[in-house]
C-alpha positions as CSV (number, residue, x, y, z in Angstrom):
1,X,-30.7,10.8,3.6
2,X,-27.2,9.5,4.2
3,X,-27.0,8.2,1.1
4,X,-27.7,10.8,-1.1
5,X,-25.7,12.9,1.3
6,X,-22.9,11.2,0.7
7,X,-23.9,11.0,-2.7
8,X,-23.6,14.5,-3.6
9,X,-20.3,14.9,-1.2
10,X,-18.2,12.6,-3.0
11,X,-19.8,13.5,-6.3
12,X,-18.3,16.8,-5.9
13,X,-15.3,16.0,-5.9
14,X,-15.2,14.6,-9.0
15,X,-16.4,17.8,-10.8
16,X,-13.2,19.9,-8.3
17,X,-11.1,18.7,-6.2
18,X,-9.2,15.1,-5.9
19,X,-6.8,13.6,-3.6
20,X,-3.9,14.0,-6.3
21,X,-5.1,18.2,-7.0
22,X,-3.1,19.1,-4.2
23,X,0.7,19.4,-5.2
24,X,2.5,19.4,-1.8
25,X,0.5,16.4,-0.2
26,X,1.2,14.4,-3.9
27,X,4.7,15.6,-3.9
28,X,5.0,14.5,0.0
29,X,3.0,11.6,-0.7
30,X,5.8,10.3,-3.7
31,X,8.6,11.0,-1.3
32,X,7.4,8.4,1.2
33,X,6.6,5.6,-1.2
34,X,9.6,6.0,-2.5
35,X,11.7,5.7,0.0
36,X,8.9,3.0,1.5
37,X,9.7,1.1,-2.3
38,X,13.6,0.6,-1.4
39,X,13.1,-0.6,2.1
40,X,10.5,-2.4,2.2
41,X,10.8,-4.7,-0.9
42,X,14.3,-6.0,-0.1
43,X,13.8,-6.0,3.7
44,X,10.9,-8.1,3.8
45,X,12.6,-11.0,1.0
46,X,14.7,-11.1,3.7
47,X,12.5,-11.9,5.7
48,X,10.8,-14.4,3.6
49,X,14.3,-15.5,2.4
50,X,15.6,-15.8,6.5
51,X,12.4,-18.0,7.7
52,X,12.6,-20.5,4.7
53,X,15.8,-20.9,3.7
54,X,17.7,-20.3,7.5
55,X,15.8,-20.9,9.9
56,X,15.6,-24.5,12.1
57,X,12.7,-24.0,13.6
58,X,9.9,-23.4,12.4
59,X,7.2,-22.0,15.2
60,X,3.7,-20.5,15.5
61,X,5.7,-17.0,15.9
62,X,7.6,-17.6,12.7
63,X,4.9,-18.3,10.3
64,X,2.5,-15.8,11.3
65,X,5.7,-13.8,10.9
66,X,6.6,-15.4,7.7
67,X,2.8,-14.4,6.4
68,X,2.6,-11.1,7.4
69,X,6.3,-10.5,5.4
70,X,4.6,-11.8,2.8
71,X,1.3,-9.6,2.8
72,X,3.9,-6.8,3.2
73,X,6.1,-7.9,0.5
74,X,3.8,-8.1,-2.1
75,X,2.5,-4.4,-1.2
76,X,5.8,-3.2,-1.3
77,X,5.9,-4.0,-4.9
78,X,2.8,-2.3,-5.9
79,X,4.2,1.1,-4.8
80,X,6.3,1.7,-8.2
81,X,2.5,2.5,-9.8
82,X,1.3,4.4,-6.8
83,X,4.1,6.9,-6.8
84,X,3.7,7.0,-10.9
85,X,0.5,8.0,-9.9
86,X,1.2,10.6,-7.9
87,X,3.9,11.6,-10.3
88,X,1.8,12.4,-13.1
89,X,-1.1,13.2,-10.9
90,X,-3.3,10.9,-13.4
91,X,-4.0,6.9,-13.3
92,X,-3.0,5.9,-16.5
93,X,-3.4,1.9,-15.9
94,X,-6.9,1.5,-16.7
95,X,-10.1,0.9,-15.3
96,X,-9.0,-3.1,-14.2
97,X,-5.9,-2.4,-12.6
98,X,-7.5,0.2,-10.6
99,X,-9.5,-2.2,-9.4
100,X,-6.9,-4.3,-8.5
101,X,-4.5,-2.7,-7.3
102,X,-6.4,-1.2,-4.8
103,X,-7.9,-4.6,-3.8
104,X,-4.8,-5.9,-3.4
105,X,-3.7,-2.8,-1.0
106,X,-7.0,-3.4,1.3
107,X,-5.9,-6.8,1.4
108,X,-2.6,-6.3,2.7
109,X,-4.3,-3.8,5.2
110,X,-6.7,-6.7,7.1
111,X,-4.0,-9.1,6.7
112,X,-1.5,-7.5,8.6
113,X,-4.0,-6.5,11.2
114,X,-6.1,-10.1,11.4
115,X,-1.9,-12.0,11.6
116,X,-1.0,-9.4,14.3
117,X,-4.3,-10.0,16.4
118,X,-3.4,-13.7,15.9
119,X,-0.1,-13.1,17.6
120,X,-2.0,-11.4,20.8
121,X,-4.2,-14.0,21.2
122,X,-1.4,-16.6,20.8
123,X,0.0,-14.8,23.3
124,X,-3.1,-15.0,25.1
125,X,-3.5,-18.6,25.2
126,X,-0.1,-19.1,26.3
127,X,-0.2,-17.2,28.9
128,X,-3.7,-17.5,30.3
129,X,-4.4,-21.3,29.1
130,X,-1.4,-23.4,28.9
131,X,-3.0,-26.4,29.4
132,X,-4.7,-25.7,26.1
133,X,-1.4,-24.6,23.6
134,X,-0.4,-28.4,22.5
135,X,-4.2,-28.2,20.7
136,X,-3.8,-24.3,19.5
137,X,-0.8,-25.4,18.1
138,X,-0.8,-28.6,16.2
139,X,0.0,-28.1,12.3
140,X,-3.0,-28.9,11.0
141,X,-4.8,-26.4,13.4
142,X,-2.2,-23.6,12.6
143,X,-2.6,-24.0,9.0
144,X,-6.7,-24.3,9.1
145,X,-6.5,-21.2,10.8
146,X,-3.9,-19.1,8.6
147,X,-6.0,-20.7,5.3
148,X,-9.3,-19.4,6.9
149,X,-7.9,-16.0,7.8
150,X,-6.9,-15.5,4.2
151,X,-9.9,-16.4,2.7
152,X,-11.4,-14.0,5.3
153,X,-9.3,-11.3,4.2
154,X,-10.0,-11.6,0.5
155,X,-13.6,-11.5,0.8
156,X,-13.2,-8.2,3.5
157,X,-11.3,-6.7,0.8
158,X,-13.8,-7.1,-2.2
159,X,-15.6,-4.0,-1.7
160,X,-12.3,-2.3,-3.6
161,X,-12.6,-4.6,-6.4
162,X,-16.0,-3.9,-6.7
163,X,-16.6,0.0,-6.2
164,X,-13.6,1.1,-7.6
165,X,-13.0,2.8,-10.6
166,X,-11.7,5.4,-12.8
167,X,-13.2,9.0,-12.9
168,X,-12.6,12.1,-15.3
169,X,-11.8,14.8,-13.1
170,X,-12.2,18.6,-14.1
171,X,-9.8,20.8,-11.7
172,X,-7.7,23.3,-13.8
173,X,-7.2,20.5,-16.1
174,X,-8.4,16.8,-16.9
175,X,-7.5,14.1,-14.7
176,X,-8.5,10.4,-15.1
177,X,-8.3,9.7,-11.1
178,X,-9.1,5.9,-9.6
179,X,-12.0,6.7,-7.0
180,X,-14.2,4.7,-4.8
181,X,-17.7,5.2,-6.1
182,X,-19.6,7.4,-4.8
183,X,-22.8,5.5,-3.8
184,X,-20.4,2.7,-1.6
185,X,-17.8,5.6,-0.1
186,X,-19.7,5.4,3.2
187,X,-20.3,1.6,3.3
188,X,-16.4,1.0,2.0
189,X,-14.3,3.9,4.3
190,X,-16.7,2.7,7.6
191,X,-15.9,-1.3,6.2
192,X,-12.5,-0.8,6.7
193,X,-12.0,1.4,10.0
194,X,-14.1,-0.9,12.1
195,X,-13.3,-4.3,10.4
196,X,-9.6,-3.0,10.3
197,X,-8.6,-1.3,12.8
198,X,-11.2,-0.7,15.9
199,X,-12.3,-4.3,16.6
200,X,-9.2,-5.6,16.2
201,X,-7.3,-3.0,18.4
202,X,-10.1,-3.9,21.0
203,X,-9.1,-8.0,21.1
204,X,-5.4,-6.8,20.8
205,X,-5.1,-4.6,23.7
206,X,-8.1,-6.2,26.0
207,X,-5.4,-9.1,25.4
208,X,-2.2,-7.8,26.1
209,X,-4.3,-6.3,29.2
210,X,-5.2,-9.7,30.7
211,X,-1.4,-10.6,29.6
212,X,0.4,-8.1,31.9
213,X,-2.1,-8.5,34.6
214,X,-1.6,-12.5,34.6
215,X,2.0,-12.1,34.7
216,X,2.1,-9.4,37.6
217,X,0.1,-12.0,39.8
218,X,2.2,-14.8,38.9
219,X,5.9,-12.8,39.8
220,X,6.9,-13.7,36.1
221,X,10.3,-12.4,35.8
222,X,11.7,-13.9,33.1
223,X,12.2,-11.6,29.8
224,X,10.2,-12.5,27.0
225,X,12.7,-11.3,23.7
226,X,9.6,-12.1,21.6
227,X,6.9,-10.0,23.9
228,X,9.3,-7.2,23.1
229,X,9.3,-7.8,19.6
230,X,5.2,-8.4,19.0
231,X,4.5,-5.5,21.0
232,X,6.9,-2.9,19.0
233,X,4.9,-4.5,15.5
234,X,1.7,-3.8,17.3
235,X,2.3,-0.1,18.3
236,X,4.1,0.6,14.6
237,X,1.1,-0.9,12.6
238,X,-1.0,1.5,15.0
239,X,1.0,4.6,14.8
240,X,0.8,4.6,10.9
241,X,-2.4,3.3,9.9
242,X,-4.3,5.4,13.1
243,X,-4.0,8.5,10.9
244,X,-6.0,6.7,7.6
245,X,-8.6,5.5,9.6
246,X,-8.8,9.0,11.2
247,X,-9.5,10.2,7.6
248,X,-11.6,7.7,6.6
249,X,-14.1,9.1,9.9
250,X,-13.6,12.7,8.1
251,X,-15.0,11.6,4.7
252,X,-17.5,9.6,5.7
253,X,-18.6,12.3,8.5
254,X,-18.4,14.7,5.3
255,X,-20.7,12.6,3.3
256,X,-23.1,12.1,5.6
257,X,-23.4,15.6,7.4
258,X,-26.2,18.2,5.5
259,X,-24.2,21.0,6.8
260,X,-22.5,22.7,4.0
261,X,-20.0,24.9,5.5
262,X,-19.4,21.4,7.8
263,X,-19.2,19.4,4.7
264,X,-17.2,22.3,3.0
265,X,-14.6,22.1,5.7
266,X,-14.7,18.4,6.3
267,X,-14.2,17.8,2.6
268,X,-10.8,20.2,2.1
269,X,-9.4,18.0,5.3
270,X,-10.1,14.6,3.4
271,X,-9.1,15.7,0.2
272,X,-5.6,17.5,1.1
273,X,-4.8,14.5,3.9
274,X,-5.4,11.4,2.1
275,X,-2.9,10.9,0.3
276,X,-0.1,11.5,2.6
277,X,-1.9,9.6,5.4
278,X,-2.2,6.5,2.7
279,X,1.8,6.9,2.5
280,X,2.3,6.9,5.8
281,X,0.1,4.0,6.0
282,X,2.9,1.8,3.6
283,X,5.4,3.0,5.8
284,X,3.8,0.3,8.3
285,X,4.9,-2.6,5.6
286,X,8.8,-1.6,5.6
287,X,8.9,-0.7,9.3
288,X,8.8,-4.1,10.5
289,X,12.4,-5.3,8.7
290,X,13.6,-2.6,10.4
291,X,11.8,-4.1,13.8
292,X,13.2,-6.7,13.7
293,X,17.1,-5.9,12.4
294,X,17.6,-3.8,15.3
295,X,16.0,-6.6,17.5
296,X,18.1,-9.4,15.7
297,X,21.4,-6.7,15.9
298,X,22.9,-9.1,19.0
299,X,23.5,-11.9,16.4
300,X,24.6,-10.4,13.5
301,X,28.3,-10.5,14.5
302,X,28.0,-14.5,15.4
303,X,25.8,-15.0,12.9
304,X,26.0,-13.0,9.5
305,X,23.3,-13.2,7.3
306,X,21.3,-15.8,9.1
307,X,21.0,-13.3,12.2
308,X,17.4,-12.8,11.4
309,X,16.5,-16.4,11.4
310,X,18.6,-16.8,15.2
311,X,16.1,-14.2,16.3
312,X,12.9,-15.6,14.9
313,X,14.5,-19.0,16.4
314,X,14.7,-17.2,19.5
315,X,11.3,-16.4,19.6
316,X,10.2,-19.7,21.2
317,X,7.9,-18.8,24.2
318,X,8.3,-21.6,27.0
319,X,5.1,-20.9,29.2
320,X,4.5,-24.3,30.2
321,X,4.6,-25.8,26.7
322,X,7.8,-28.7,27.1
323,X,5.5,-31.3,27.5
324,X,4.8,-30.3,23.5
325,X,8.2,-30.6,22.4
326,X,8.0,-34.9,22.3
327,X,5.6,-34.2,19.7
328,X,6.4,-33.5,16.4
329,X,3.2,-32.4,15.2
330,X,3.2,-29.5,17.3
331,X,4.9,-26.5,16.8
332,X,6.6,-24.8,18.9
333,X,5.5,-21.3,20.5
């Protein structure tokens, strides 16, 4: 029953409405990835730019830092056909880039999330299990682990290169729109809300919990500039994306429920919120340039252009870990 349910939902939708039907939400939606285009593409070069080319050190911080610049980098670029989307309210790339496209944006979305629950449970370790951190962070372990997690991410990812595609849509006037189809909407939208968001929140914040309780017991009182730092990417990729996963609930509540006037309702919510809530996701991708220049704003007078890479430097964690500085195929928290 759910899947002819959500069948027949998402089928209509196709023959009325469609995410880029509504004019102020499109127009809304454009604004945001414009402005998201010019940030975020130079910001996070600079990012990649600062880690390779300026900075000394090179620890466990920095690279997963490094990475997710570079998830966020290449999404950044992939906004110009977005917002031509939404311009013209009609995919004109074709059936392929559809698919593509959209893959690429679903990976960028578990690779951001899967690098920043990385970073808590570094945290974790190094809080919690010292004794352990020289083993959690030899080289060959930190890059097993960041090559694993991006093969884990492109597989995640493939039900957008496999489901999508473009649609004729009827509204007022013909539309070709690029839509998830129908049969997979419920199997894709539930996919990425628990896989991207809600199990990974739950190891983030059960580990940031047993984090601040093990430093309360132990009287730490030295400032951490990188807890600071980690924590304010944390909260940003939360406060953008929590909206799109809201959403993707609401559609797949709407495809499932045999309600009509529920699925009526349901339906007008999805439609008219996705694609502003999908623009306020991007804004997650330039938000952390801006993190970290207002972190990094203490060394830009000493400092210039390399001030980012002083901060990322800065981020070395010391939690019992000198003993791992003799050897050099560790790297350093």
């Amino acid at each position: 029953m759910g899947s002819d349910n959500g069948t027949s939902s998402l089928e209509n939708v196709t023959n009325s409405n469609s995410i880029v039907s509504n004019n102020i939400s499109v127009t809304f939606g454009a604004l945001i990835l414009s402005i998201v285009f010019l940030l975020g593409v130079p910001g996070n070069l600079f990012i990649i730019w600062s880690i390779l080319a300026r900075a000394r050190k090179r620890s466990v911080t920095t690279l997963l830092i490094l990475n997710l610049a570079c998830a966020d980098g290449c999404l950044m670029c992939l906004t110009i056909f977005f917002i031509i989307y939404l311009a013209k309210q009609n995919w004109i790339f074709g059936t392929v880039m559809c698919k593509l496209l959209f893959y690429l944006c679903n990976t960028n979305m578990y690779a951001s999330i899967m690098i920043i629950t990385l970073m808590s449970l570094h945290r974790l370790v190094a809080v919690m299990w010292p004794i352990y951190l020289t083993a959690c962070t030899r080289r060959r372990t930190v890059l097993l682990v960041l090559g694993g997690l991006w093969i884990v991410v492109f597989l995640l990812a493939l039900p957008a290169l496999i489901f999508r595609r473009t649609e004729k849509n009827y509204n007022g006037k013909e539309r070709t729109v690029c839509a998830t189809h129908h049969q997979h909407g419920v199997f894709q939208y539930t996919l990425e809300t628990v896989v991207g968001f809600l199990v990974p929140y739950v190891i983030i914040v059960s580990s940031y919990g047993c984090i601040l309780r093990r430093l309360r017991q132990t009287m730490f009182k030295r400032r951490i500039q990188s807890e600071n730092l980690i924590q304010a990417i944390i909260v940003t990729f939360c406060i953008f994306w929590l909206p799109y996963h809201c959403i993707n609930i609401v559609q797949v509540a709407a495809a499932l429920t045999s309600d009509g006037s529920l699925k009526k309702r349901l339906d007008n919510i999805w439609q008219s919120s996705r694609v502003v809530t999908s623009a306020l996701a991007f804004i997650s991708s330039c938000a952390n340039p801006v993190l970290y220049t207002f972190a990094g704003r203490s060394y830009i007078k000493a400092d210039g252009l390399a001030f980012m890479a002083r901060l990322f430097e800065g981020t070395v964690l010391d939690y019992g870990a000198q003993r791992s500085r003799q050897n050099r195929d560790v790297i350093k928290l």
